[in-house]
VMD Tcl script that builds the backbone (N, CA, C; Angstrom):
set m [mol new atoms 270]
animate dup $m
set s [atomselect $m all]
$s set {name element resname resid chain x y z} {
  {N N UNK 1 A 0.946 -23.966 -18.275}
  {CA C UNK 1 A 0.255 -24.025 -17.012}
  {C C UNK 1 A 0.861 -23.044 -16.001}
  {N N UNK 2 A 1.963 -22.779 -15.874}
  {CA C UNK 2 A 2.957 -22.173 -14.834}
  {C C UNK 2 A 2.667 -20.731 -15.137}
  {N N UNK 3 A 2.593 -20.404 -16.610}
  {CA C UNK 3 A 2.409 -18.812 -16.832}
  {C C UNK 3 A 0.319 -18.620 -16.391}
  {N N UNK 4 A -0.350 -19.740 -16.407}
  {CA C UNK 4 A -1.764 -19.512 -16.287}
  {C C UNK 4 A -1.838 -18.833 -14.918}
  {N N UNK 5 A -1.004 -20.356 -13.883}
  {CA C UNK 5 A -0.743 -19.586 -12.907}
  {C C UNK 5 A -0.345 -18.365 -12.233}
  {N N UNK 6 A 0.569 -18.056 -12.883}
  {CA C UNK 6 A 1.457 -16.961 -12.675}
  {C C UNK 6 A 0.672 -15.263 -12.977}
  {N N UNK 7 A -0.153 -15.458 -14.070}
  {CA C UNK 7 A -0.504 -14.430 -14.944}
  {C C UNK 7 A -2.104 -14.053 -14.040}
  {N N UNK 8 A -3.114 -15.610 -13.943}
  {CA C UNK 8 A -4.142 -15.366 -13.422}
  {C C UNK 8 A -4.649 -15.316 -11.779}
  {N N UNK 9 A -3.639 -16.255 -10.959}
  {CA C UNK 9 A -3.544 -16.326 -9.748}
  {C C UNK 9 A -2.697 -15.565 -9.344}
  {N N UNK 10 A -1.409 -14.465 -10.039}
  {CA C UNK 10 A -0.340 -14.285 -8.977}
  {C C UNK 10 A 0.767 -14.778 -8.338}
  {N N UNK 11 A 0.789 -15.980 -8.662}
  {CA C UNK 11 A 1.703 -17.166 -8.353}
  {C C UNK 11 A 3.087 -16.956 -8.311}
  {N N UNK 12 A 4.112 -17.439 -7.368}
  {CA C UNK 12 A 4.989 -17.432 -7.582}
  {C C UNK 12 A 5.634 -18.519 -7.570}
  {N N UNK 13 A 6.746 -18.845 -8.380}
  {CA C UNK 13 A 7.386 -20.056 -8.628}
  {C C UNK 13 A 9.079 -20.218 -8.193}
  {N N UNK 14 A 9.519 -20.471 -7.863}
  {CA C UNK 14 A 11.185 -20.953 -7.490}
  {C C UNK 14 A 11.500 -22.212 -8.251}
  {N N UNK 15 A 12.594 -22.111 -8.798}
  {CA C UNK 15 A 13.111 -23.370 -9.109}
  {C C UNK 15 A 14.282 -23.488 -8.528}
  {N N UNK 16 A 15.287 -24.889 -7.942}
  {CA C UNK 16 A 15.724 -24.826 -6.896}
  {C C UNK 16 A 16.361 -26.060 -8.409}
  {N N UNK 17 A 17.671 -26.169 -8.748}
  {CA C UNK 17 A 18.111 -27.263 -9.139}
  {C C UNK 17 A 19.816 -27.846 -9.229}
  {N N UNK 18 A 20.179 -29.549 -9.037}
  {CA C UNK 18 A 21.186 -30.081 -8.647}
  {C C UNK 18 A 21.063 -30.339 -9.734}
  {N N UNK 19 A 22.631 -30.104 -9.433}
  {CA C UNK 19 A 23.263 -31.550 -11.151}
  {C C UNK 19 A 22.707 -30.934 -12.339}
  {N N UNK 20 A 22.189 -30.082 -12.973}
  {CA C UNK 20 A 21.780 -29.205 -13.822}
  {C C UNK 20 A 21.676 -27.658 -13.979}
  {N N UNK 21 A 21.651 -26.865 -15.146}
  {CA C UNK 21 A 21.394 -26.046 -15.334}
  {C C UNK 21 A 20.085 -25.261 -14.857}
  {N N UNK 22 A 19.829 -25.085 -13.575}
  {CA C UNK 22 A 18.873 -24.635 -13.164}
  {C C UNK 22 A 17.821 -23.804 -13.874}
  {N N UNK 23 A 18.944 -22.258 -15.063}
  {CA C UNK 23 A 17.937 -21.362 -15.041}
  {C C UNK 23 A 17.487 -21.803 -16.351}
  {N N UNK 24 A 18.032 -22.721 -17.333}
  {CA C UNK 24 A 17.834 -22.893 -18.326}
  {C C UNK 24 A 16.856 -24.190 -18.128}
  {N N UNK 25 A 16.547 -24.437 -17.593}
  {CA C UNK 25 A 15.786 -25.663 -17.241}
  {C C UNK 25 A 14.474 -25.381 -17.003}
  {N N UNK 26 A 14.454 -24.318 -15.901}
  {CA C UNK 26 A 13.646 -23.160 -15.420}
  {C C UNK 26 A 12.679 -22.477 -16.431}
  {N N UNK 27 A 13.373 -22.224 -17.268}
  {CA C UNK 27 A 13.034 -21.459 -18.636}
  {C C UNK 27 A 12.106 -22.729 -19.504}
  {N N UNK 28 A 12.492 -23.539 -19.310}
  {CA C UNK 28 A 11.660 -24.575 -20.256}
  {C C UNK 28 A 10.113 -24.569 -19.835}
  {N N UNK 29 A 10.070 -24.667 -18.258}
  {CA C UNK 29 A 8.566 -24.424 -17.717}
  {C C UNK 29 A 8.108 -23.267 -17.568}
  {N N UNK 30 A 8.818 -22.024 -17.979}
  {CA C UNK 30 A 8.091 -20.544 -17.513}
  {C C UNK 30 A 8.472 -20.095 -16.249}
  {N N UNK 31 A 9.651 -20.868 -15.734}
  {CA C UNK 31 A 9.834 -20.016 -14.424}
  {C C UNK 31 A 10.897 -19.091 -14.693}
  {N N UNK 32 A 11.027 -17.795 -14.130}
  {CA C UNK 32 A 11.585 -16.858 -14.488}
  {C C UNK 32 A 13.291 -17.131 -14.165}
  {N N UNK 33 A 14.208 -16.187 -15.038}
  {CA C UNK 33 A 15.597 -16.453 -14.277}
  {C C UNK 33 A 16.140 -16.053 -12.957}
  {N N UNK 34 A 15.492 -15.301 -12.437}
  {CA C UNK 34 A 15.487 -14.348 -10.959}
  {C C UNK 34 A 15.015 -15.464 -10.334}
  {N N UNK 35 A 14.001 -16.451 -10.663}
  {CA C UNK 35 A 13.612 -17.572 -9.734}
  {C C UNK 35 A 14.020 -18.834 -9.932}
  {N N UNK 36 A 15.228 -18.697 -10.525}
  {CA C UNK 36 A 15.745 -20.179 -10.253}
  {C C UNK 36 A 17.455 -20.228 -10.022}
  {N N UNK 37 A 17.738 -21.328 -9.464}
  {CA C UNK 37 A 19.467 -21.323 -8.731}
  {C C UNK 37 A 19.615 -22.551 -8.957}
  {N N UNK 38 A 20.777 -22.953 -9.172}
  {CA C UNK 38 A 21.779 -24.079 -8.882}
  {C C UNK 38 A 22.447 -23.981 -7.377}
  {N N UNK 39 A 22.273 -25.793 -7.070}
  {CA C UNK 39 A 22.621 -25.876 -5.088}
  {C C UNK 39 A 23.872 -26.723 -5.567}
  {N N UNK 40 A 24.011 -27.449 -4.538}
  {CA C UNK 40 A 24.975 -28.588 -4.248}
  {C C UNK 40 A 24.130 -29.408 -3.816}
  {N N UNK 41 A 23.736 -30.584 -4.679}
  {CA C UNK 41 A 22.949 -31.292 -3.848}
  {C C UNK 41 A 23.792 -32.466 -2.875}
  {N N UNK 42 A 23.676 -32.548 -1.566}
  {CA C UNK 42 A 24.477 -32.511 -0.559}
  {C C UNK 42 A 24.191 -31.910 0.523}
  {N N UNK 43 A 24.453 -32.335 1.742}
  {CA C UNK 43 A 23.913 -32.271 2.753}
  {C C UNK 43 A 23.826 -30.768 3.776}
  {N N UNK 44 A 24.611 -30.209 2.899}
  {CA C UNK 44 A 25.065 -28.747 3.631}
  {C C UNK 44 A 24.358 -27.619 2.595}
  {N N UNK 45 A 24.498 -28.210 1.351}
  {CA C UNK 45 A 23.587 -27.540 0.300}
  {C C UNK 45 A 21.882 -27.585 0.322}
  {N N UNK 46 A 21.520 -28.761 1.096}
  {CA C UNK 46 A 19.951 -29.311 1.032}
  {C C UNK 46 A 19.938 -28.532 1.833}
  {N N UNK 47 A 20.400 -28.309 2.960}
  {CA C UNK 47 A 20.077 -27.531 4.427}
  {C C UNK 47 A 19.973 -26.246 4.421}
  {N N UNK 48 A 20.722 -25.876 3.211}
  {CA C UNK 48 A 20.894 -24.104 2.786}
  {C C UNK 48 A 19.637 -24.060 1.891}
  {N N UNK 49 A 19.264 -24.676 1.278}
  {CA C UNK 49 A 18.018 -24.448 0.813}
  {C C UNK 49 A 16.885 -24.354 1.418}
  {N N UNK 50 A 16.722 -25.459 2.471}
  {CA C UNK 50 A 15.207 -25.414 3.373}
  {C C UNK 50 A 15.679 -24.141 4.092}
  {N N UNK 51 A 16.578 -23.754 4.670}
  {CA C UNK 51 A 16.989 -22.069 5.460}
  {C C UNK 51 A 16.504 -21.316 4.403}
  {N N UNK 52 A 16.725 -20.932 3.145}
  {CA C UNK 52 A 16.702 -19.686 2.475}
  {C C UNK 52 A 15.012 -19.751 1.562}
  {N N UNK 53 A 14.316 -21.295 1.595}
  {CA C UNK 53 A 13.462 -21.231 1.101}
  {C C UNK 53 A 12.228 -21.053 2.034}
  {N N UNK 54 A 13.027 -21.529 3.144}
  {CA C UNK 54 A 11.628 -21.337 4.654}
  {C C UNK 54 A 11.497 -19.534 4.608}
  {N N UNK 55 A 12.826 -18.439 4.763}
  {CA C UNK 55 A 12.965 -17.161 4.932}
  {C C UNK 55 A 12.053 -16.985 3.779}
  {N N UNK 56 A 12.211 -17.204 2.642}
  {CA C UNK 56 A 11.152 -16.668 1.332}
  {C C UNK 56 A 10.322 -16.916 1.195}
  {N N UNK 57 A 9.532 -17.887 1.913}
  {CA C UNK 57 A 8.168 -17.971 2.049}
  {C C UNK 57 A 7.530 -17.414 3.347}
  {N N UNK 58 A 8.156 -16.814 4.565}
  {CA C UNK 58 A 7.864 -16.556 5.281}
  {C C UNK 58 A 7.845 -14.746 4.971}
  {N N UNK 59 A 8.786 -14.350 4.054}
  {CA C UNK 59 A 9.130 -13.217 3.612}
  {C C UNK 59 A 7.237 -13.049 2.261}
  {N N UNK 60 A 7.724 -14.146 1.716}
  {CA C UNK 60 A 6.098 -13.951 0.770}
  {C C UNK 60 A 4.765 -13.806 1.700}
  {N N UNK 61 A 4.748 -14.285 2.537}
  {CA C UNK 61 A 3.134 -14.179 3.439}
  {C C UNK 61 A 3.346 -12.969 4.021}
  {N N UNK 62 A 4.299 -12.348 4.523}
  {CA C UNK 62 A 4.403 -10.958 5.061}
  {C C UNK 62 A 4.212 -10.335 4.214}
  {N N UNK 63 A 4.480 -9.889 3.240}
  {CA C UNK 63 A 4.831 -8.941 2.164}
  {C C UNK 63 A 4.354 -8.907 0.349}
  {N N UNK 64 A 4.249 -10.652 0.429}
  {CA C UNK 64 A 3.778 -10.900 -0.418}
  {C C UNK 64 A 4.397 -10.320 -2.063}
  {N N UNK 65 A 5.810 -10.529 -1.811}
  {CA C UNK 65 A 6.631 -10.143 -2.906}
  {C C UNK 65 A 7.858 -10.982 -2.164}
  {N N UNK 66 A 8.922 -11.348 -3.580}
  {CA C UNK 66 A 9.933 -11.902 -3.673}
  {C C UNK 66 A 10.850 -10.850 -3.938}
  {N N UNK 67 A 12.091 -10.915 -2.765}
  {CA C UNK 67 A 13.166 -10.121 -2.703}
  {C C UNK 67 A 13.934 -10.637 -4.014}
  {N N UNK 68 A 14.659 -9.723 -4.344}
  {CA C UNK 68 A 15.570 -9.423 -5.581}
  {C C UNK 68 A 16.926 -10.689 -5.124}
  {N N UNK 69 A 17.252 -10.663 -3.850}
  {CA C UNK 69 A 18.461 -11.460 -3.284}
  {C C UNK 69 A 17.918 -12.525 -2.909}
  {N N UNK 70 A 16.998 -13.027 -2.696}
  {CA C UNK 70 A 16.610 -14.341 -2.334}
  {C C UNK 70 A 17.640 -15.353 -2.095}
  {N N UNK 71 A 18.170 -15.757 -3.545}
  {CA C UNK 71 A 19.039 -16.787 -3.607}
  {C C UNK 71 A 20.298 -16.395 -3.391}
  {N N UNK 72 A 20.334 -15.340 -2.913}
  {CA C UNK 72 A 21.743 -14.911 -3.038}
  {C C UNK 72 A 22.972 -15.792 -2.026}
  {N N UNK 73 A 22.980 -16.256 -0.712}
  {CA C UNK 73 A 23.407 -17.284 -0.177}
  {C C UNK 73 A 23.286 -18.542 -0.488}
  {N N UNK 74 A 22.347 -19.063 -1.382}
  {CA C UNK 74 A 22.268 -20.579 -2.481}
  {C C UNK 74 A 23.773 -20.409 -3.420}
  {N N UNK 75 A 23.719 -18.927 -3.800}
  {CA C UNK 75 A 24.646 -18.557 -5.083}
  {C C UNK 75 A 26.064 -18.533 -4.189}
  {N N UNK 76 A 25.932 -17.819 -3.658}
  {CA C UNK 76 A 27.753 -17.705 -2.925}
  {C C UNK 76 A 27.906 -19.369 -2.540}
  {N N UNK 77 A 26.962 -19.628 -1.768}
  {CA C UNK 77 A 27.397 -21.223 -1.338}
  {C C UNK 77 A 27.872 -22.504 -2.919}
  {N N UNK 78 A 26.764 -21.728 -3.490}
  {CA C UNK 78 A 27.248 -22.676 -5.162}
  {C C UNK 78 A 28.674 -22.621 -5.707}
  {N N UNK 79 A 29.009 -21.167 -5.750}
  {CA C UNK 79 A 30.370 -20.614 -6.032}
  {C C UNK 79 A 31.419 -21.272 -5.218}
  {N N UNK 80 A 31.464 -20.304 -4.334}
  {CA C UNK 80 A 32.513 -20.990 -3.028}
  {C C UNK 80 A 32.915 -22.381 -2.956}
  {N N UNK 81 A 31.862 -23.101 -3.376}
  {CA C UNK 81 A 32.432 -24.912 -2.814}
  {C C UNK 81 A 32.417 -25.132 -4.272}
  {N N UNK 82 A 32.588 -24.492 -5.523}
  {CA C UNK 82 A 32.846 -25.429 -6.629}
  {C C UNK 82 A 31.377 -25.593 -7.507}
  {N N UNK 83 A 31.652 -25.337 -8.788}
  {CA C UNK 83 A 30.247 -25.721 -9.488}
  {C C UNK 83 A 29.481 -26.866 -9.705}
  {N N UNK 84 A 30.706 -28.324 -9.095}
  {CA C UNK 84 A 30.335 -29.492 -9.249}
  {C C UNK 84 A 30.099 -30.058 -8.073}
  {N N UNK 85 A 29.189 -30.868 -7.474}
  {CA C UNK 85 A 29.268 -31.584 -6.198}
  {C C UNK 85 A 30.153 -32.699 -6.238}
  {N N UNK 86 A 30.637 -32.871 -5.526}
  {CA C UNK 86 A 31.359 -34.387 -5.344}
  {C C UNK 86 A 30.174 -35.326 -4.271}
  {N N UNK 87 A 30.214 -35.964 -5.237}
  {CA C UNK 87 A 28.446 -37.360 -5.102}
  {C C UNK 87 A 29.223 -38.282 -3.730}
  {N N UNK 88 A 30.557 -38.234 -3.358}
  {CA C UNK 88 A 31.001 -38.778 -2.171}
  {C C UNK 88 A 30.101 -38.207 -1.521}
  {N N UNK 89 A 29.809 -36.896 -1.258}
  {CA C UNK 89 A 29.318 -36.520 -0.075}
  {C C UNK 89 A 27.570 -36.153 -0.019}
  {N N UNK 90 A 26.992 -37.107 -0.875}
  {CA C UNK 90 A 25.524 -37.023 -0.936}
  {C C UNK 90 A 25.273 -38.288 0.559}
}
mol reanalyze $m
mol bondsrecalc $m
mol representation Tube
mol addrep $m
């Protein structure tokens, strides 16, 4: 369904995922590896997502293409605090 989309509408897809392997997960439905990230799910991580996913959709209606860096502040923030969340702070 995701590639029907993708192939006949144009569509673009993000996958956004906690506690899992995002791009490999990603890959199971057809979403590409450029469009999917691992967060922290957590309160500073949820918040970095609605910021970087509001900019990329506001970036898609202008332009109507997905930047190459998109996730790139999802990714440093993933790195930086550790690959694992600590569920204390959900």
């Amino acid at each position: 369904m995701i590639d029907n989309q993708k192939n006949k509408y144009k569509w673009e897809f993000i996958f956004l995922g906690a506690n899992i392997d995002a791009v490999e997960t990603a890959s199971k439905f057809g979403v590409d590896e450029d469009r999917a990230v691992n967060y922290h799910a957590d309160s500073e991580g949820t918040k970095l997502n609605y910021e970087v996913v509001s900019d990329l959709i506001v970036n898609m209606r202008m332009e109507n293409k997905v930047e190459k860096n998109w996730k790139q502040r999802i990714e440093e923030d993933y790195e930086k605090r550790g690959k694992k969340t600590n569920k204390a702070n959900l």
